[in-house]
C-alpha positions as CSV (number, residue, x, y, z in Angstrom):
1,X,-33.0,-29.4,116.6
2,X,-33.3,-28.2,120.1
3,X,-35.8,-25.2,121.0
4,X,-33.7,-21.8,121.5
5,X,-32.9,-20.4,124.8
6,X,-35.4,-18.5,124.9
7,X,-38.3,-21.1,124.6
8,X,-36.7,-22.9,128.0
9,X,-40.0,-23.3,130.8
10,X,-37.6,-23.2,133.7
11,X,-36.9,-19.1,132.9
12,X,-34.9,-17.9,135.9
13,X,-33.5,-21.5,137.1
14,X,-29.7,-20.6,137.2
15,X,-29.3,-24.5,136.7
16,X,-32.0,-25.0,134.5
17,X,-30.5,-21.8,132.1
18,X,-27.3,-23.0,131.7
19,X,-28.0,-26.5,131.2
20,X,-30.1,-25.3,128.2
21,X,-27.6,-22.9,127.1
22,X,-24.8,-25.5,126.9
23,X,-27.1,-27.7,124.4
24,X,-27.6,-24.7,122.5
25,X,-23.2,-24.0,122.4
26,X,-22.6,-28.1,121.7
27,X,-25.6,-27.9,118.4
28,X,-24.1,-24.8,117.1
29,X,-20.2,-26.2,117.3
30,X,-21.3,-28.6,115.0
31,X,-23.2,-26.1,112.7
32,X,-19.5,-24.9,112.7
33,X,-18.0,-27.3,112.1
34,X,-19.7,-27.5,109.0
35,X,-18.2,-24.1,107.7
36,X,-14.5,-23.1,106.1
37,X,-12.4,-20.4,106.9
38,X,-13.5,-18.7,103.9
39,X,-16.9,-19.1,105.0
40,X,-15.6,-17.3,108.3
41,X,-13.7,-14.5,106.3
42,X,-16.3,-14.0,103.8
43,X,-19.0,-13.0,105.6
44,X,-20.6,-16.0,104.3
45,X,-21.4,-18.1,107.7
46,X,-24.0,-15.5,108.7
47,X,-26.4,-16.2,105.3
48,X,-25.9,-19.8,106.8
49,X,-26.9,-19.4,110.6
50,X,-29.8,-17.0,109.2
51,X,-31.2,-20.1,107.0
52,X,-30.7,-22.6,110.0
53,X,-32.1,-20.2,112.7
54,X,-35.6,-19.7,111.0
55,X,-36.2,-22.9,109.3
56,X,-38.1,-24.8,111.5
57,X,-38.3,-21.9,113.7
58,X,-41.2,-20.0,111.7
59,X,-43.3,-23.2,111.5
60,X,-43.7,-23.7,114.9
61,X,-43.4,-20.2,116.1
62,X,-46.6,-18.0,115.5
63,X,-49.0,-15.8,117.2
64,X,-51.4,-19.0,118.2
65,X,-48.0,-20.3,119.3
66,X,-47.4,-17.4,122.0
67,X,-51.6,-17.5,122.9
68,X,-51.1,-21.1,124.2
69,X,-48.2,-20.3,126.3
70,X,-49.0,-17.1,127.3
71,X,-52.7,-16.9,127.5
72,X,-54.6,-14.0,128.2
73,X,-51.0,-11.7,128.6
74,X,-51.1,-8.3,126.5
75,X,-48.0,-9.1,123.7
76,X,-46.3,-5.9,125.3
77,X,-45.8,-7.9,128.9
78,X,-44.6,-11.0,126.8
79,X,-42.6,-9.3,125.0
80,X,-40.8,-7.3,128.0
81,X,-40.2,-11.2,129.0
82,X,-39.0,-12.7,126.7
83,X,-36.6,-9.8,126.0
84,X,-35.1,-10.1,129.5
85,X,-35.1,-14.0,129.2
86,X,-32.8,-13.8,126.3
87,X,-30.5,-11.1,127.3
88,X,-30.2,-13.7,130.8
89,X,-29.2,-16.2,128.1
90,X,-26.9,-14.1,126.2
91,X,-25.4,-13.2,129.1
92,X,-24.9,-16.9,130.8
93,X,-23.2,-17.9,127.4
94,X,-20.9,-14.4,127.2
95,X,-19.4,-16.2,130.6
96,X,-18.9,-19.5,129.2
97,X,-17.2,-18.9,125.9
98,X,-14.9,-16.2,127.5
99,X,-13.9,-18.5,129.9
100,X,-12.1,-20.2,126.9
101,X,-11.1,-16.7,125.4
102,X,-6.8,-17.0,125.4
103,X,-3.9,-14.7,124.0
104,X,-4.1,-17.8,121.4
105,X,-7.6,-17.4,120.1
106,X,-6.8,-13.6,119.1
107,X,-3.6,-14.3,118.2
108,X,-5.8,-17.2,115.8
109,X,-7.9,-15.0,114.8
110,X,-5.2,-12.6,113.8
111,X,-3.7,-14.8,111.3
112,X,-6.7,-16.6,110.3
113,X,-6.1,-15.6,106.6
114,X,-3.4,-17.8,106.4
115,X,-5.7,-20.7,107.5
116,X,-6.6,-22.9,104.8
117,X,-9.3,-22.7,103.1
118,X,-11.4,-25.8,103.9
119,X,-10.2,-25.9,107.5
120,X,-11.4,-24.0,110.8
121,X,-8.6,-23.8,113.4
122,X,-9.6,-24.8,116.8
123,X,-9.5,-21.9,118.3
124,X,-11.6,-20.1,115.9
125,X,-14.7,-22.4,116.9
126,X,-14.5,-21.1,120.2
127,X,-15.3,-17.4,119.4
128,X,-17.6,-18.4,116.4
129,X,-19.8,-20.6,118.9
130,X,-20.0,-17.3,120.9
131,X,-21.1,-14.9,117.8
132,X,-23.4,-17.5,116.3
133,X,-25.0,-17.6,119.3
134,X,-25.5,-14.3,120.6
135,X,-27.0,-14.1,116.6
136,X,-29.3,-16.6,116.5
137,X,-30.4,-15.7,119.9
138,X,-31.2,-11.6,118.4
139,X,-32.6,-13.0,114.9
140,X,-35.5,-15.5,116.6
141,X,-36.3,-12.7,119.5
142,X,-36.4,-10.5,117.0
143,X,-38.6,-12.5,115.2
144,X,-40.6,-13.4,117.9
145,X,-41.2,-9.9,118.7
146,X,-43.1,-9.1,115.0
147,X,-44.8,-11.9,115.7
148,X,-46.3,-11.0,119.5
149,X,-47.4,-7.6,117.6
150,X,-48.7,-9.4,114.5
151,X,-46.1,-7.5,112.0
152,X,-47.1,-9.8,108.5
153,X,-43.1,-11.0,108.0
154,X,-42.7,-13.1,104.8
155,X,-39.4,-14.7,104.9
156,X,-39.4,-16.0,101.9
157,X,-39.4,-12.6,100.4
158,X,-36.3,-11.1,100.5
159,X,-37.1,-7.7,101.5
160,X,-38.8,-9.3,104.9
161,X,-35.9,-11.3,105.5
162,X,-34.0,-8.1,105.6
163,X,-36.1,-5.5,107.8
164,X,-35.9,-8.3,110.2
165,X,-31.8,-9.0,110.1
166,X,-31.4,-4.8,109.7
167,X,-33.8,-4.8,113.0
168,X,-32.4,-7.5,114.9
169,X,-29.0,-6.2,114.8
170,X,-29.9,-2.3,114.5
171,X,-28.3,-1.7,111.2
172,X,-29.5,1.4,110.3
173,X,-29.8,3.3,114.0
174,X,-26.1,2.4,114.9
175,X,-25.5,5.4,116.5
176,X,-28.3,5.5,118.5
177,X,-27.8,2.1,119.4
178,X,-24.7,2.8,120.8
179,X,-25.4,5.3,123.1
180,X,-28.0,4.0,124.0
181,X,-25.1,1.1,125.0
182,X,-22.6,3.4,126.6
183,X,-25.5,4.8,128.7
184,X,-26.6,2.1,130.4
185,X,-23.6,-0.5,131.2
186,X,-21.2,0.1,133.5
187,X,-18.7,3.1,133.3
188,X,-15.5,1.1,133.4
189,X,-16.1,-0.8,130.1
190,X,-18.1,2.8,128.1
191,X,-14.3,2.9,126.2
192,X,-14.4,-0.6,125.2
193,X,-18.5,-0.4,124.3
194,X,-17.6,2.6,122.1
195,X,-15.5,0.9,120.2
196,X,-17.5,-2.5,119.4
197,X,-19.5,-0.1,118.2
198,X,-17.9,2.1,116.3
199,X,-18.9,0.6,112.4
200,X,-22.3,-0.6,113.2
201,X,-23.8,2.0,110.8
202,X,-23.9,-0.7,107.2
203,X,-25.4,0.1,104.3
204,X,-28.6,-2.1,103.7
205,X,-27.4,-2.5,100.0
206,X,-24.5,-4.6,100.8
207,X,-26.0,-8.1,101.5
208,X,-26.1,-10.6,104.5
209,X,-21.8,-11.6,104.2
210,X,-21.3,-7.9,104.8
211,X,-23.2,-8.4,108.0
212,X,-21.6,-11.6,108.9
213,X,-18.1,-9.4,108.8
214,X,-19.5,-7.0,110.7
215,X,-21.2,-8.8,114.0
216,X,-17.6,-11.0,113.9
217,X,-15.4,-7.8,113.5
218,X,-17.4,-6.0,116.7
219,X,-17.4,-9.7,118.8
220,X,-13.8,-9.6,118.5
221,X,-13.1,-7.1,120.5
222,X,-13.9,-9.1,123.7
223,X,-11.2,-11.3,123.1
224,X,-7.7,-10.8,124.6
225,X,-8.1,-7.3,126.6
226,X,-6.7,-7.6,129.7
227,X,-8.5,-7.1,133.2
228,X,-11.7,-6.9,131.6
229,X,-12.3,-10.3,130.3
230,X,-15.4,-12.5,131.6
231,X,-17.5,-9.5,132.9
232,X,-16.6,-7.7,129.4
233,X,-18.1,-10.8,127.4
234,X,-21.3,-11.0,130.2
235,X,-21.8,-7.5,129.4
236,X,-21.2,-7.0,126.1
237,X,-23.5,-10.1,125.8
238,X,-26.3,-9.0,128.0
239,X,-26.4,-5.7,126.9
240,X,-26.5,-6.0,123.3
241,X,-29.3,-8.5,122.9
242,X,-31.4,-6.7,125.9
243,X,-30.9,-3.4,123.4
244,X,-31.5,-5.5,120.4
245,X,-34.4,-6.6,121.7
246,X,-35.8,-3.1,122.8
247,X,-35.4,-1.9,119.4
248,X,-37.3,-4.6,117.8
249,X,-40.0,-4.0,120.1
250,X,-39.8,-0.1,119.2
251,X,-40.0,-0.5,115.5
252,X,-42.9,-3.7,115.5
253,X,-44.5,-2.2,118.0
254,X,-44.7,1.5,116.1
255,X,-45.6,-0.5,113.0
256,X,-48.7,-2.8,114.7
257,X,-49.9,0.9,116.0
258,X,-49.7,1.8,111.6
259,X,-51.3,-1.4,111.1
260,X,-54.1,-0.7,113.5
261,X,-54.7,2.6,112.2
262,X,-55.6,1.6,108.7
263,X,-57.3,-1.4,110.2
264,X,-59.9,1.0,111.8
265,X,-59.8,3.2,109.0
266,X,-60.4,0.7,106.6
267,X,-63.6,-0.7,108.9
268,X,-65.3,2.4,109.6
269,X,-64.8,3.9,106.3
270,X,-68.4,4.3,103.8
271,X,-66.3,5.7,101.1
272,X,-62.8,3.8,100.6
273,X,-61.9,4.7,97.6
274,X,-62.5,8.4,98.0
275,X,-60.4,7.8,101.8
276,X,-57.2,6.8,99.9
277,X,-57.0,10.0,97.7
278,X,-57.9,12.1,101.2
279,X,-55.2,10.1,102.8
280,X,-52.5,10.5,99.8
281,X,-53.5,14.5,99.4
282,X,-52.4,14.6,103.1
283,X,-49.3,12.6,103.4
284,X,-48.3,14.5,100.2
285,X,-49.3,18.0,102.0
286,X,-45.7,19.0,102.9
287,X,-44.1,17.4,99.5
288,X,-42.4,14.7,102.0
289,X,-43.1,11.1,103.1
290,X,-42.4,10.0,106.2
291,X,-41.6,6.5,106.5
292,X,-44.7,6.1,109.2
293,X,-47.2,7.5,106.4
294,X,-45.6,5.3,103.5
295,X,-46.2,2.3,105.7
296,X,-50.3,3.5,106.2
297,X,-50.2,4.3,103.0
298,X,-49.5,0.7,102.1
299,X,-51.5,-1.2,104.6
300,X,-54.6,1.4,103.9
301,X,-54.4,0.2,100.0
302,X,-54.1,-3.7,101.2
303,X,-57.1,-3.4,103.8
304,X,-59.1,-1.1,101.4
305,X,-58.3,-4.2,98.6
306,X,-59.0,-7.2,100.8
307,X,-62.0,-5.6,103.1
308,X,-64.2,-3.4,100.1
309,X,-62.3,-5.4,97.0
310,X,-61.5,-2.0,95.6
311,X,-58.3,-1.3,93.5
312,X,-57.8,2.5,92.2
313,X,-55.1,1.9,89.3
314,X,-55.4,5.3,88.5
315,X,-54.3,6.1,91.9
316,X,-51.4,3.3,91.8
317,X,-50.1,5.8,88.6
318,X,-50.3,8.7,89.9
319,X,-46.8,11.0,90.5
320,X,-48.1,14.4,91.6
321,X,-51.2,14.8,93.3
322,X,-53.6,17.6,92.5
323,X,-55.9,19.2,95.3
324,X,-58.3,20.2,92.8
325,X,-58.9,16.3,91.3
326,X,-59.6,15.6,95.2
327,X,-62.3,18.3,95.4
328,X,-63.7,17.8,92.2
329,X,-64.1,13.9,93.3
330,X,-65.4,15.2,97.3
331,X,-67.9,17.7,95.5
332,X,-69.5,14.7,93.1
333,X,-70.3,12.0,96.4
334,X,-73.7,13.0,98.2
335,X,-74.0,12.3,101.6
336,X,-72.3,12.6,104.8
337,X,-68.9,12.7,104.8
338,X,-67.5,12.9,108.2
339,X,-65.4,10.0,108.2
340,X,-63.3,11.3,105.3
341,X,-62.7,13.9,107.5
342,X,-62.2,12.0,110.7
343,X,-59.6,9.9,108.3
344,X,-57.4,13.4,107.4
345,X,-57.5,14.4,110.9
346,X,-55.7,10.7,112.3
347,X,-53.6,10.4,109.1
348,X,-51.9,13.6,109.3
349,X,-50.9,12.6,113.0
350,X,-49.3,9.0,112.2
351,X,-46.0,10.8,112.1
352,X,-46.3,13.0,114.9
353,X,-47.4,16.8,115.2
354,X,-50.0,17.9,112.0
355,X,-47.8,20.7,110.4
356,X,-49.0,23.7,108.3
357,X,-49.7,22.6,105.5
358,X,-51.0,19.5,106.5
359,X,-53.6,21.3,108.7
360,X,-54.5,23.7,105.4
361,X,-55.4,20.3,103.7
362,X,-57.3,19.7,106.5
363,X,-59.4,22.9,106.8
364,X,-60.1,22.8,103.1
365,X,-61.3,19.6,103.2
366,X,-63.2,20.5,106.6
367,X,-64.8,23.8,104.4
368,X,-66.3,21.2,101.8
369,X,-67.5,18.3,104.0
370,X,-69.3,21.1,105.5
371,X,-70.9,22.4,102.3
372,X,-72.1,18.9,101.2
């Protein structure tokens, strides 16, 4: 197993690029070899790639991994590398595999549900070398992004597995993924962009062969359109992992700033159990839950678990929070309680602006900190 693309040491040698890009099209033309058209028409060859991408990947990548290589770099710098590295990639490989793009691979393509079974035309290879690796490329940056911002990812546990596939391939924020697309490549191919975009909204529910349908339905459209071709497949290519990238670095990088939160909130608090109620009576404020304060919420309860070895079942049950339990609990601890307070004032602002309600929480709880 060669390292991916992205790994090379000679970043920015045109030479050097290609040569390693070209080992990474010959391994995965005989990954698919390995698969049937019904693997292809299933869906069925993406929950394949996705096993064989992070395998070996995961052991050797971690964080120490990145220190060695890149020590003493803030993870945001490495991170803006690496992103552009693998969108050079993407882009060196668009231009090789369209060069093989003919009327007769879409017209293969077209009829590939006559194909048998067991057997992958030729032509079919060539556009699945392309997808597979433009998708192994997005997966492992992706993955190396939670890394650089020390996101815990468990990939053995399905739920993991699929933040990181719906992040790689920005299921979920299609349409802001798309014009965030049509804005920045070049006006001549916005029509064409708009339309390899147009499903990329999936429902998470569906499963990893839904996904392999999808990323082959939107490759296919740089095959076969005249005048466009090789600069289509370059940017279509460069610009989709470069975005890809961008928006896994948005969401790790938003959920390593959660994570640091209730890290510091965790170490400073001198009443952790009492902290979590505070923290839940202000999330709860405005009868909503924003995705931000579910994800404190979580990692507050892991750090309050692991740091003070404290576990509030009665907390764990609870379905509708009452103000008055929280007071009563405040009113019974002696001593000073400024950090409860201090721990309202940044929790109500993990999702943005404190709203009206939230800051009524707040003044209550201000009013009785006060008193004791």
């Amino acid at each position: 197993m060669i390292e991916t693309p992205i790994d090379a040491e000679d970043a920015g040698d045109d030479e050097a690029d290609r040569r390693v890009v070209e080992q990474e099209r010959a391994e995965l033309r005989e990954f698919i070899k390995g698969l049937s058209a019904d693997d292809i028409k299933s869906g069925g060859w993406f929950t394949k790639l996705s096993a064989e991408a992070l395998r070996s990947y995961t052991d050797k990548v971690d964080w120490q991994y990145f220190q060695e290589r890149y020590e003493g770099v803030p993870a945001d710098a490495i991170v803006d590398q690496r992103i552009k590295m693998a969108a050079r990639y993407a882009a060196l490989e668009g231009g090789l595999s369209a060069g093989a793009y003919t009327a007769a691979v879409a017209a293969t393509i077209g009829s590939l549900g006559g194909a048998s079974p067991a057997t992958v035309p030729a032509a079919v290879t060539t556009m699945m070398v392309d997808v597979a690796f433009t998708t192994r490329l997005q997966l492992r940056l992706a993955y190396d992004i939670a890394v650089l911002y020390r996101v815990p990812l468990d990939l053995s546990d399905p739920e993991d597995m699929w933040k990181l596939i719906r992040v790689a391939f920005t299921i979920k924020s299609g349409e802001a993924i798309q014009k965030g697309v049509v804005k920045a490549v070049p006006a001549v191919v916005r029509p064409v962009i708009k339309r390899y975009y147009s499903k990329a909204v999936l429902s998470a529910a569906k499963g990893l062969p839904v996904v392999g349908k999808h990323l082959l339905q939107r490759n296919v459209i740089k095959i076969g359109i005249p005048v466009v071709g090789v600069p289509l497949a370059v940017v279509l290519n460069r610009y989709t992992t470069l975005l890809a990238g961008r928006h896994a670095q948005v969401v790790f990088r938003n959920e390593a700033r959660v994570i640091e939160l209730a890290e510091g909130l965790s170490e400073r608090s001198r009443h952790p159990q009492l902290m979590l109620w505070v923290a839940w009576l202000v999330i709860r404020a405005d009868r909503k839950i924003a995705d931000d304060e579910s994800l404190l919420m979580r990692h507050l309860v892991r750090l309050v678990r692991d740091r003070h070895q404290v576990v509030d079942e009665q907390l764990a049950r609870l379905v509708d929070i009452d103000p008055a339990e929280v007071w009563q609990r405040l009113d019974a601890e002696p001593g000073d309680l400024s950090d409860l307070l201090d721990a309202a004032d940044r929790v109500a602002t993990v999702d943005g602006a404190v709203n009206a309600r939230e800051k009524a929480v707040i003044s209550e709880l201000r009013d009785r900190c006060l008193r004791v």
